[in-house]
C-alpha positions as CSV (number, residue, x, y, z in Angstrom):
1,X,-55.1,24.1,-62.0
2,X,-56.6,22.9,-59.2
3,X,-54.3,19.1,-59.3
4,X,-51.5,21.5,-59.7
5,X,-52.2,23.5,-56.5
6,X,-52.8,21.2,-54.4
7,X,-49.9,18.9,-55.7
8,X,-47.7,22.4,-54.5
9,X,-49.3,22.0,-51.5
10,X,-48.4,18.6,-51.1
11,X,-44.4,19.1,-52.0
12,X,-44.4,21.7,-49.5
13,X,-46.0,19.9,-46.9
14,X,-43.5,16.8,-47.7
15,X,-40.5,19.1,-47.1
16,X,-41.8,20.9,-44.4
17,X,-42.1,17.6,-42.6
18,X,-38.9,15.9,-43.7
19,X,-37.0,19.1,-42.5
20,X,-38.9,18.7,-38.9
21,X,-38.1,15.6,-38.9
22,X,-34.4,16.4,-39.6
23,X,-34.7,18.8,-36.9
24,X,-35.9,16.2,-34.1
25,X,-33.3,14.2,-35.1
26,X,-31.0,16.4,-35.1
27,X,-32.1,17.7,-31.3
28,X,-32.4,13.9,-30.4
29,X,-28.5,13.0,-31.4
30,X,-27.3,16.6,-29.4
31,X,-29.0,15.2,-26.1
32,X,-27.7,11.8,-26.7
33,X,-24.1,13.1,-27.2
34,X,-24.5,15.7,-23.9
35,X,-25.8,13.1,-22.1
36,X,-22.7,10.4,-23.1
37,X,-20.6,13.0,-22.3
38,X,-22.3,14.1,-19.0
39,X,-22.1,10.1,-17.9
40,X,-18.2,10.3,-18.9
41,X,-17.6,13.2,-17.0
42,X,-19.4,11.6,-13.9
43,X,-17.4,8.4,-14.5
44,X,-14.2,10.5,-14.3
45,X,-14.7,12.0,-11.2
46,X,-17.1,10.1,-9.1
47,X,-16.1,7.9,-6.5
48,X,-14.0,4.4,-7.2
49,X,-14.4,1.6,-4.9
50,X,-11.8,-0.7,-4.7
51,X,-9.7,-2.5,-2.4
52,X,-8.3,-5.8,-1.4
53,X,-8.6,-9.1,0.3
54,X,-5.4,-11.1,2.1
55,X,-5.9,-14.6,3.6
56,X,-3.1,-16.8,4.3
57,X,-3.1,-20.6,5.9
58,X,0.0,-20.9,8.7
59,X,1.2,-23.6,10.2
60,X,4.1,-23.4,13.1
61,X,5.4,-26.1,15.1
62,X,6.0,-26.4,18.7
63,X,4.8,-23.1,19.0
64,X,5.7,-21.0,22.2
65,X,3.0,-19.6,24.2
66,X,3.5,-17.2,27.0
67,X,1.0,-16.6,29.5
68,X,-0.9,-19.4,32.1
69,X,0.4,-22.9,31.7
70,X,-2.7,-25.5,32.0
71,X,-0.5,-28.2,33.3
72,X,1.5,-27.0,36.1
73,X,-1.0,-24.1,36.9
74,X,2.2,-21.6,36.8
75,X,1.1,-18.1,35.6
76,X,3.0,-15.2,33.5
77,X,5.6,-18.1,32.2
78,X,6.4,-20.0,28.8
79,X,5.8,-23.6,28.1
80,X,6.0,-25.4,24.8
81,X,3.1,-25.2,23.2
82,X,1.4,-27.6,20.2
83,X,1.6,-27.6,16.9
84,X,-0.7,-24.8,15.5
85,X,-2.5,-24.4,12.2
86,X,-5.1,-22.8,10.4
87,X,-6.5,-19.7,8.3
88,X,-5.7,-16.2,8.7
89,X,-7.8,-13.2,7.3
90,X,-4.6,-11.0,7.1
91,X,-6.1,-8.0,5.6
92,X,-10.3,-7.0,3.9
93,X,-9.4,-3.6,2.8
94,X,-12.2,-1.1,1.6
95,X,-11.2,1.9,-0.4
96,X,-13.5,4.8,-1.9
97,X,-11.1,7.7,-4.0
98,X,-13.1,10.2,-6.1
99,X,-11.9,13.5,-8.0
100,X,-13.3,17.1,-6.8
101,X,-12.6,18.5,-9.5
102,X,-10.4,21.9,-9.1
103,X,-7.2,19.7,-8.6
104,X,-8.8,18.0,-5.2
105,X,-9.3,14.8,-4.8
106,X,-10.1,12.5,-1.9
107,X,-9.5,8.8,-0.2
108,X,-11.3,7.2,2.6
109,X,-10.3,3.5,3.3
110,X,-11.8,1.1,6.3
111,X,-10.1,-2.2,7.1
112,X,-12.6,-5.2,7.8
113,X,-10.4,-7.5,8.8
114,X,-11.3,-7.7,12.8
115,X,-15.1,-8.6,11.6
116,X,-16.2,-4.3,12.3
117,X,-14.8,-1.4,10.3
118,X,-12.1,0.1,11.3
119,X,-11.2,3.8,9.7
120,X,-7.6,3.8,7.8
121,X,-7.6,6.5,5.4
122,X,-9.6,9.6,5.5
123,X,-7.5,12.4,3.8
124,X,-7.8,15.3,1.0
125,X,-5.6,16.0,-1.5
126,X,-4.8,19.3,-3.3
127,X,-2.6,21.1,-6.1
128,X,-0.4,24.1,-4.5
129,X,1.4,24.5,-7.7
130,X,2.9,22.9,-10.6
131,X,4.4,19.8,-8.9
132,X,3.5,20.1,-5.7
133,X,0.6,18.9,-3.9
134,X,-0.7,18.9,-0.5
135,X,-2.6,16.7,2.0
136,X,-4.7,17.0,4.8
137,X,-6.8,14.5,6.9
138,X,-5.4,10.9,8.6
139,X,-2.7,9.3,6.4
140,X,0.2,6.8,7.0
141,X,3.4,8.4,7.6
142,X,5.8,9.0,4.8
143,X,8.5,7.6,5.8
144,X,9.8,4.2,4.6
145,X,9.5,2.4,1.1
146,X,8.9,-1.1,2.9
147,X,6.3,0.5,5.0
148,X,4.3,3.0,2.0
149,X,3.8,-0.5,-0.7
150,X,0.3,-1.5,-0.4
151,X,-0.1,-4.7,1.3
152,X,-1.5,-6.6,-1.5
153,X,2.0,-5.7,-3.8
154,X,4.4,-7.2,-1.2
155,X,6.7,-10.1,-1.8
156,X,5.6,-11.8,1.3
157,X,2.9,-12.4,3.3
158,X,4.2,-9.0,5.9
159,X,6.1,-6.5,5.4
160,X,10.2,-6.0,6.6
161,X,10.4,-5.3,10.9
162,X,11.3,-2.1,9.9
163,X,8.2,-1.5,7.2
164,X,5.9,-2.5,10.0
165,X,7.2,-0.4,12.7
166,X,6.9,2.6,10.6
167,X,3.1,1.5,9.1
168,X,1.3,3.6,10.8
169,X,-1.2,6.5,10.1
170,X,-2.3,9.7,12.2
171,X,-3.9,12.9,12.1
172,X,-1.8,15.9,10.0
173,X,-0.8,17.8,7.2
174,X,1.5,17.3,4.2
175,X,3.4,18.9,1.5
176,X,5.1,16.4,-1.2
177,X,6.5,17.2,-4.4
178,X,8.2,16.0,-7.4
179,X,11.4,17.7,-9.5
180,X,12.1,15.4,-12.4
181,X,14.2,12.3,-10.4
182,X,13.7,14.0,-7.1
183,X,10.7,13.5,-5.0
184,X,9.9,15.0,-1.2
185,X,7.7,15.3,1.5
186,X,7.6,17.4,4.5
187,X,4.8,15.9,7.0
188,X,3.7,17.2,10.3
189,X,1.6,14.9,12.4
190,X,-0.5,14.7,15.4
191,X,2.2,12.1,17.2
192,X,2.2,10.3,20.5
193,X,0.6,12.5,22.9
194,X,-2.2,12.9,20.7
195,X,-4.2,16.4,20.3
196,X,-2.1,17.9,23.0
197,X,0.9,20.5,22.4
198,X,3.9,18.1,20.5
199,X,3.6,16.6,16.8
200,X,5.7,13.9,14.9
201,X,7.8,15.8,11.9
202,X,9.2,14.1,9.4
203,X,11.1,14.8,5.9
204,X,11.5,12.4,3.2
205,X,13.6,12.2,-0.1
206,X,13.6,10.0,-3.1
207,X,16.0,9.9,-5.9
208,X,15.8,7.8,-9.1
209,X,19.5,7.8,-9.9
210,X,19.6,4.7,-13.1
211,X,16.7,5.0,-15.3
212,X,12.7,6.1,-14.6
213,X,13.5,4.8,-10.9
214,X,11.4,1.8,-9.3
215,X,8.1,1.9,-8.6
216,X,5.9,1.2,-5.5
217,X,6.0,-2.2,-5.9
218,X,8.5,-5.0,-4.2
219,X,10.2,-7.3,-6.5
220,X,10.4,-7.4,-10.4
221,X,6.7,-8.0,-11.4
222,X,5.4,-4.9,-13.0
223,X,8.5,-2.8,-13.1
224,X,9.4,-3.4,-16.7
225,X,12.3,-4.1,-18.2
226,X,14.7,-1.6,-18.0
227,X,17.1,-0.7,-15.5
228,X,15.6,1.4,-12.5
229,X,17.4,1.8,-9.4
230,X,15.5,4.4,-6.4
231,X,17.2,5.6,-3.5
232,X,16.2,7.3,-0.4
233,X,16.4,8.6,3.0
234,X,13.8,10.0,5.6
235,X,14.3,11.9,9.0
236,X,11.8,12.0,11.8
237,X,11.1,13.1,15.8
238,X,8.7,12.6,17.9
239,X,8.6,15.9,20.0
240,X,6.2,14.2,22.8
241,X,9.1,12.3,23.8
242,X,12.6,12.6,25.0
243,X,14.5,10.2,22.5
244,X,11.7,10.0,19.5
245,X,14.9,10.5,16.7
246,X,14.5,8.0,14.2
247,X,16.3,8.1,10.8
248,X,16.3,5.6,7.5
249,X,18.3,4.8,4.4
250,X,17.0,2.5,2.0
251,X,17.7,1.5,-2.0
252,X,15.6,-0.2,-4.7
253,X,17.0,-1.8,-7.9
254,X,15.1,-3.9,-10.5
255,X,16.8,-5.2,-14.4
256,X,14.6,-7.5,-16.0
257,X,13.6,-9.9,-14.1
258,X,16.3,-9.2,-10.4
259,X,15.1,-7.1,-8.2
260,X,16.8,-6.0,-4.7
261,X,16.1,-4.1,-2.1
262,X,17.3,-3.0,1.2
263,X,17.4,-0.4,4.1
264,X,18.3,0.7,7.2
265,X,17.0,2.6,10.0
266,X,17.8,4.0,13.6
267,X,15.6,4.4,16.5
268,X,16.6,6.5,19.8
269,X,15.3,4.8,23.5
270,X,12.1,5.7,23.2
271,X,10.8,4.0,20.0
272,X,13.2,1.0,19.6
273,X,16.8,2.2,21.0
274,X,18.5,-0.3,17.7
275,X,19.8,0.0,14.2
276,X,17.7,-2.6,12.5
277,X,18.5,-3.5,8.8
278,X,17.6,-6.0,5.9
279,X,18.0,-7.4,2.3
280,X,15.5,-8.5,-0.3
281,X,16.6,-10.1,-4.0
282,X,14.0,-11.7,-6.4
283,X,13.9,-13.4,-9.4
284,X,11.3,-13.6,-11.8
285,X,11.7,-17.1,-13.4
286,X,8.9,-16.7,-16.2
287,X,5.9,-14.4,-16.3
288,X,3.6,-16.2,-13.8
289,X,6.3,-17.1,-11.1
290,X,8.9,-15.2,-8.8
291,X,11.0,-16.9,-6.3
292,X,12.3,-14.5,-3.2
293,X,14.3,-14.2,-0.5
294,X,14.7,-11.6,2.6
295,X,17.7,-11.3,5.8
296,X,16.5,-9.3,8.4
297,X,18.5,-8.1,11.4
298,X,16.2,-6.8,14.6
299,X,19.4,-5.6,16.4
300,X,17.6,-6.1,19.5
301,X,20.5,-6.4,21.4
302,X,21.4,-9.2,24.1
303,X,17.6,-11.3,22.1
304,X,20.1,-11.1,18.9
305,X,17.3,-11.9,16.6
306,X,17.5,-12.4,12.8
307,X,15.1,-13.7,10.0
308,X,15.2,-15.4,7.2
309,X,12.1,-15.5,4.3
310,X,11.7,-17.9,1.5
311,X,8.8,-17.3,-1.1
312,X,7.3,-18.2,-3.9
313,X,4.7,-16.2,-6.0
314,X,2.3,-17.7,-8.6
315,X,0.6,-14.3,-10.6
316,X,-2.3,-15.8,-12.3
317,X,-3.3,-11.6,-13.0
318,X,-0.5,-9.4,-12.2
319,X,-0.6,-8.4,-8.1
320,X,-4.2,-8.6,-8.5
321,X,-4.5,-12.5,-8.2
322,X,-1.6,-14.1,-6.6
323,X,-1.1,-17.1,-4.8
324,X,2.2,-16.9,-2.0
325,X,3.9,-19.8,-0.5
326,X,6.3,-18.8,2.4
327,X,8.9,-20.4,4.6
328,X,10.1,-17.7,7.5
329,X,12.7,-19.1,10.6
330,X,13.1,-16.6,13.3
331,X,16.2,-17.5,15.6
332,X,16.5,-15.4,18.8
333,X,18.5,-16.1,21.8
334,X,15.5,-14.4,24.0
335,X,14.2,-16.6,26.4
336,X,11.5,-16.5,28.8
337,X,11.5,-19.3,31.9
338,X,14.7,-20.9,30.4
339,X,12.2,-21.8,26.7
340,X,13.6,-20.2,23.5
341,X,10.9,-17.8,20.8
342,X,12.6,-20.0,17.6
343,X,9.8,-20.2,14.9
344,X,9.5,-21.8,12.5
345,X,6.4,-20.4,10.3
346,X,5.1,-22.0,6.4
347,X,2.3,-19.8,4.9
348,X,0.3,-20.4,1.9
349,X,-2.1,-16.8,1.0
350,X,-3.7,-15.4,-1.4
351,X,-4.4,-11.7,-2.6
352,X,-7.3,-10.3,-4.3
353,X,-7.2,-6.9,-5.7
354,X,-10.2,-4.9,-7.0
């Protein structure tokens, strides 16, 4: 009687602690899986660094210098100058974006370049609606294609004339929006008299008329292989100034491996006073390798400048790692002290993404 009792007691004890052990199991896996899913939520939404370094090595001959000449002691003047070489650190770009949650999100970028920070980006996106999304904080201006492509998914080593006189950021607000093949913004910006009274307004529209469009990106790498052609048009003023009009048209095709590009834009008196314009075609030979090509008319009247670009990209990853090899001749007829600015300019950079 007694063996039987306490072999009960035993049995019971035995499932009693088989059950509790179930149960700390049990508890243990539930904190495991809230925690995994805690860290996923964080990784989600917590800030991303990444960013971007551009180094190139130039080499220009006889280059023209303006300014003191050693040799005759004549100030303010041009003289041939020598032969110049060496490295460049084009661009050390820092970037932090995170996600709010309740549809905000957030970028702050710094550029490095100059050896000290330097603030690019500091702006706040938000969802107004289905669509539509709105930004506030210091942004570039959305204006041109050749000017919005991050620097480290450009053909060449710099952007178009017209891409770099429109890359610039200020202080404003932002409403942009998408409608199936139609894109917009509307952008109202501090301009060029500061925090005073006038602003810089702009509109911009985007249309992908063959196919899912082209994306952010110059040339064929990464745009896939169908047929995507983009076209657009942007409208801005400057109400600081008397003649701040300035207007743009612009087109992006890709098939395969071509790729063209090309855009116009005109400025009144007071940022420019020409009707600059340009071409861009690529071809993308074999996965790893894209051979390019870029016109450029500066309409700069009597100077009568025009460029032409050769390049060659190597991708060893994508836009992330690639090697550049450039040949750019500038000819103007502007002169200073009877010496011509004719360059002649080979580059050899590479980009790093992260």
């Amino acid at each position: 009687m007694n063996s039987f009792s306490f072999g009960a007691l035993a049995t019971v004890a035995l499932c009693a602690s088989a059950q509790a052990t179930d149960t700390a199991w049990s508890g243990l896996d539930q904190e495991i899986n809230s925690l995994s899913a805690s860290l996923a939520t964080q990784g989600t939404s917590g800030p991303k660094v990444g960013g971007y370094i551009i180094t190139a090595f130039d080499y220009e001959a006889d280059t023209p210098v303006l300014g003191d000449d050693p040799s005759t002691g004549i100030t303010e003047t041009a003289y041939e100058g020598d032969d110049t070489s060496g490295w460049d650190l084009r661009f050390v770009r820092l970037q932090v974006k995170g996600d709010l949650g309740h549809d905000y999100s957030y970028m702050v970028s710094f550029d490095l370049g100059t050896g000290s920070a330097v603030l690019e980006d500091a702006f706040v996106d938000w969802k107004i609606t289905d669509g539509i999304q709105g930004r506030w904080g210091r942004y570039k201006v959305p204006f041109a294609r050749s000017a919005l492509v991050s620097n480290a998914k450009l053909l060449f080593l710099q952007r178009t004339a017209i891409g770099e006189s429109l890359d610039f950021r200020d202080l404003g607000a932002s409403v942009s929006g998408q409608f199936e093949m139609v894109r917009f913004w509307l952008n109202v910006q501090n301009g060029s008299d500061g925090i005073v009274k006038d602003m810089f307004i702009n509109a911009r529209v985007t249309m992908d008329i063959m196919g899912e469009g082209v994306p952010l990106i110059e040339g064929a790498y990464g745009a896939g292989d169908a047929i995507g052609m983009t076209i657009g048009g942007a409208i801005g003023d400057d109400t600081g100034l008397d003649d701040g009009m300035r207007w743009l048209l612009e087109a992006a095709f890709v098939t395969g491996p071509f790729s063209f590009a090309a855009e116009v834009a005109d400025f009144d008196a007071e940022v420019g006073d020409n009707t600059p314009w340009d071409a861009t075609v690529s071809f993308l030979f074999t996965e790893q390798y894209e051979v390019a090509g870029r016109y450029e008319d500066y309409d700069d009247g009597e100077a009568n400048t025009t460029a032409y670009t050769l390049g060659l990209n190597r991708y060893v990853s994508g836009h992330d790692i690639k090697w550049t090899l450039q040949y750019q001749r500038i000819d103007t007829d502007a002169e200073v002290a009877g010496i011509a600015f004719d360059r002649d300019l080979v580059s050899v950079g590479l980009t790093v993404a992260f």
